[in-house]
C-alpha positions in Angstrom: 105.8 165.5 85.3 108.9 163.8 86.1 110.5 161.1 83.8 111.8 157.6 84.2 114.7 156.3 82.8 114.1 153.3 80.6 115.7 151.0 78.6 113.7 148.6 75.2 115.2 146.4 73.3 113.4 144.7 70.0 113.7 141.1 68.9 113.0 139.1 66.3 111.2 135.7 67.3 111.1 133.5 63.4 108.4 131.0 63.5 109.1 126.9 64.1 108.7 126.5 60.3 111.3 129.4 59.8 113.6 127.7 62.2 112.7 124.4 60.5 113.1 125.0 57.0 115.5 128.3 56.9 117.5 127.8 59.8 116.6 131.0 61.3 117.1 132.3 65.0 116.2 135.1 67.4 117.6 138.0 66.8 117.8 141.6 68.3 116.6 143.6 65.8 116.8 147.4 67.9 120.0 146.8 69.9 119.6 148.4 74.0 118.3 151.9 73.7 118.2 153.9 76.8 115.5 157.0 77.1 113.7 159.2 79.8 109.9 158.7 79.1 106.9 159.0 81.5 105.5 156.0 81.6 106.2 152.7 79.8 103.6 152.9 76.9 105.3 155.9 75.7 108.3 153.5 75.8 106.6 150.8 74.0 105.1 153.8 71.8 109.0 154.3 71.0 109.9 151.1 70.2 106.9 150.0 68.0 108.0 153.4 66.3 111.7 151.9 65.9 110.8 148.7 63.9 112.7 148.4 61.2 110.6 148.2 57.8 111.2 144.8 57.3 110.0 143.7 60.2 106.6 145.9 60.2 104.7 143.3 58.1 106.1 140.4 61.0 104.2 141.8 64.1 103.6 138.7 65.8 106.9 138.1 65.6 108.4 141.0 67.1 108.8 141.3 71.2 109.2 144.3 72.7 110.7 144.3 76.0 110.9 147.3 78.6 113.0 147.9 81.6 112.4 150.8 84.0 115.1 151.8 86.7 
């Protein structure tokens, strides 16, 4: 099977009461990586995969976004 170039990011979304209380902001937490994968699940497989450890424990937090070309 042929593969698609992609390219994911991951960012960091803090909460209102983060924002709020600790002054926190968006952040990109994977900077632009760009891979050949077959599909994008196997993309978003990648990224999940590339959370750092802090962040693993801050799910709902975390946005994963995919761009095919």
């Amino acid at each position: 099977m042929n593969k698609t170039l992609f390219q994911y990011a991951v960012i960091f979304n803090p909460s209102e009461k983060q924002v709020k209380e600790e002054g926190l902001e968006s952040k990109v937490i994977v900077e632009l990586q760009t891979i050949l994968a077959k599909d994008q699940s196997e993309v978003s497989m990648r990224a999940a995969m590339s959370i750092p450890e802090e962040y693993k424990d801050k799910l709902s937090q975390v946005q994963i976004v995919v761009r095919p070309f």
